[in-house]
C-alpha angles and dihedrals in degrees: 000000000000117000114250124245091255096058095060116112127196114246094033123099124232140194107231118185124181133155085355094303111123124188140177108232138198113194107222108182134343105247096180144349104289094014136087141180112241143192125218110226096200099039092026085223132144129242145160112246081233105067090055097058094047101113092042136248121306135198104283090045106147126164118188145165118241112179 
């Protein structure tokens, strides 16, 4: 079961996976209520959650903490 929006905390890395894509994120700051800046572990780059989340969530959506 996927963690909801309101449980991220900044500094902890977390496993999203959505429409088959699946990244290694470190959460940076809180910029509003349901979004986050977020650091790519595998590109190092930066994104708003978001972004990510856009297109909404499919099937296979899963959000979990990993450290």
């Amino acid at each position: 079961m996927p963690l909801a929006i309101d449980n991220i905390r900044v500094g902890r890395v977390y496993r999203l996976v959505n429409f088959g894509e699946i990244r290694m994120l470190q959460v940076m700051e809180r910029t509003g209520r349901e979004n986050f800046r977020v650091k790519d572990l595998d590109t190092l780059e930066y994104y708003e959650l978001e972004e990510l989340l856009r297109w909404g969530k499919g099937k296979d959506y899963d959000l979990d903490e990993i450290r």
